[in-house]
N, C-alpha and C positions, 0 to 999 in steps of 0.2 A: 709562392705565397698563398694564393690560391689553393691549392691542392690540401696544404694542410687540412683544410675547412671541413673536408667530405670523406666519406663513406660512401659504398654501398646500398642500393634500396629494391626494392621491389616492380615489377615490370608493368603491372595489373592495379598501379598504385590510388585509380580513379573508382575504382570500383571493390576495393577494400578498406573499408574507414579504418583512419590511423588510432591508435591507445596511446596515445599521445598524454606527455607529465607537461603541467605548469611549470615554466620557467627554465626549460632544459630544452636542448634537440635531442632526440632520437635518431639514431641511424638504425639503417636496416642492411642487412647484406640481400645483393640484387643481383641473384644467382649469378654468385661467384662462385669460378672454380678453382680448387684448391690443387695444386700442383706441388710436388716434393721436389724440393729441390735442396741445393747445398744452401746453408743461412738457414734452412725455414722453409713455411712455407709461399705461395706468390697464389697472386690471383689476375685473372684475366679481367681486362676490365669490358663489361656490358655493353652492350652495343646495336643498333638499328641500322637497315636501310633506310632510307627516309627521301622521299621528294613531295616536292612542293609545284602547287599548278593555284593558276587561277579561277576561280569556279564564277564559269558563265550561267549557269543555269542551278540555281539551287536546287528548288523542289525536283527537278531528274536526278541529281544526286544524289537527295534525302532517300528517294522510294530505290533507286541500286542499293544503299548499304543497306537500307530496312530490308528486302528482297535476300542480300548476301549472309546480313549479321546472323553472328549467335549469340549475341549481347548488345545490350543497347537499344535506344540512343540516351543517352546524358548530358546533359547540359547545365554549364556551368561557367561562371564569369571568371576572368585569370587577368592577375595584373602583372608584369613578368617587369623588374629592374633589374638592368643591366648594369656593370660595373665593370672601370678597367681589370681589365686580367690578361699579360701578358703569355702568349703560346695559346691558349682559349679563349671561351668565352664562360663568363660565371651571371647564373642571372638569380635571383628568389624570386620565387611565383608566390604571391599571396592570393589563397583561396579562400580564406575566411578567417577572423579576427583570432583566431586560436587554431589555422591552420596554415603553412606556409612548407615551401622545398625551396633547396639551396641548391641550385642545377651547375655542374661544369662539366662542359661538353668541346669536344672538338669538331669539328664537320669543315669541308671542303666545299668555297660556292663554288658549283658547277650547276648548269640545265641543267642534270640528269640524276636520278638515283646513287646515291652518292652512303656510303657510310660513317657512320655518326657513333663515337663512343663516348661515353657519360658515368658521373660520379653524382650521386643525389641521395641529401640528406633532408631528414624533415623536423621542424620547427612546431611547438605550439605559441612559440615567442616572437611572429614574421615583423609586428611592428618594432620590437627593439632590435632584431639581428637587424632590419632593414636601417636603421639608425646608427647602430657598429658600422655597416660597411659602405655609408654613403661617408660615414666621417676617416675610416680608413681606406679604403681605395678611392671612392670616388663615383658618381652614375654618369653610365655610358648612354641610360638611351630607355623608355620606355614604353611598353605595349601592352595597349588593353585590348581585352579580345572575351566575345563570346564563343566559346566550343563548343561543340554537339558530337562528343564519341562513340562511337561501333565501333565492336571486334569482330573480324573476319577472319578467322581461324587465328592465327600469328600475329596479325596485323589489325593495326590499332589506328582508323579512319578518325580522321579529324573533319570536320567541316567549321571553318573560322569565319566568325565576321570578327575584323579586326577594326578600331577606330581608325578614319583615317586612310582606311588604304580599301576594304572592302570583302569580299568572300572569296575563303581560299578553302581547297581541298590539300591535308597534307596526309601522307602514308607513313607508316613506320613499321616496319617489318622486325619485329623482336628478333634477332637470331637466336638460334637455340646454338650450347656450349660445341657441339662439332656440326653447327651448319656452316655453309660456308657463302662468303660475300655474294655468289654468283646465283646461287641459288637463294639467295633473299631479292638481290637482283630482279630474276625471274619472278617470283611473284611480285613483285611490285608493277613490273612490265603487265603484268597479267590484270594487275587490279587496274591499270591505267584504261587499259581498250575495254574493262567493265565499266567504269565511269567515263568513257568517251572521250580523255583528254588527248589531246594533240599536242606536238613538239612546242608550238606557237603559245600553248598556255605555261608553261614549268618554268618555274622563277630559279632562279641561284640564289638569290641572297635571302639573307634573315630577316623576316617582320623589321627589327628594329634598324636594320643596314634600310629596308626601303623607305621607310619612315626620315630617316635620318638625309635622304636624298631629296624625299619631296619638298625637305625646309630646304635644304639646300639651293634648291630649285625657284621656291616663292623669294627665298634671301636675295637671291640675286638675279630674279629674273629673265636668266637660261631656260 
């Protein structure tokens, strides 16, 4: 049900403002490649490495990626709802009153660098789609967060203060159409020992899976 929703978008989408119409989504195609086959044609869907650690020490963080980037830093406030979606997970980010994305993504919690394939579409309409789909799926859970992004060659550093939970460094390693897992892997390992992170800091779960814990936790006292 889910999947209908989405398209295609762009990788570098924080850093190229949208042409966005009143009253419509726009989709983008987010270098898809286009493959011949029998039917037509297919497209591979987009995809990151991506892990998540907890950032003990900000301001050491801030000066590595300032030191590493070739772009950035940015910062900018992101409200991410969650909604049931059975086999993923579908969230819309709302970034501003006439600009929002419809994310559906798959990812594996695991500690470790892990790959993450994604379908994102963009919205100039994020308060009524956000009203479609709280009245037809349902809301699963939601995260507000301050970002701060740099790019480091491929990879797109996050530094998050999230409500709630606190400051997190997350990686994402854009693959390119014949890179492959292990070698997004690799630099991620790589960007890891430049920011200093140890096994003891990389979370598995999702902003809104740890959120969703810690009521769990006040709820009942555990």
């Amino acid at each position: 049900m889910c999947d209908d929703a989405l398209r295609f978008a762009e990788t570098n989408r924080d850093f190229r403002p949208a042409q966005l119409r009143r009253h419509s989504i726009v989709f983008f195609f987010h270098r898809a490649v286009s493959l011949k086959a029998k039917g037509g044609p297919k497209f591979i869907m987009p995809s990151n490495i991506e892990i998540k650690a907890i950032l003990r020490n900000r301001p050491a963080a801030e000066a590595v990626a300032a030191r590493l980037s070739n772009a950035g830093p940015k910062t900018f406030r992101q409200e991410d709802f969650f909604f049931n979606c059975a086999g993923a997970r579908l969230k819309l980010r709302i970034l501003a009153a006439d600009h929002g994305e419809l994310i559906r993504y798959e990812r594996v919690d695991i500690a470790d660098a892990r790959r993450s394939t994604y379908l994102i579409a963009r919205t100039a309409d994020p308060k009524i789609l956000l009203d479609i789909l709280r009245a037809t799926l349902g809301t699963a859970g939601v995260v507000r967060k301050m970002r701060t992004l740099y790019l480091i060659g491929q990879t797109r550093v996050h530094l998050d203060q999230v409500e709630g939970l606190g400051d997190f460094l997350e990686l994402e390693v854009v693959l390119q159409p014949a890179q492959s897992e292990a070698e997004g892997k690799s630099i991620a390992a790589a960007l890891l020992i430049d920011f200093g992170v140890d096994k003891q800091q990389i979370v598995a779960e999702a902003y809104v899976d740890l959120l969703a814990h810690q009521k769990d936790v006040v709820s009942t006292g555990i």
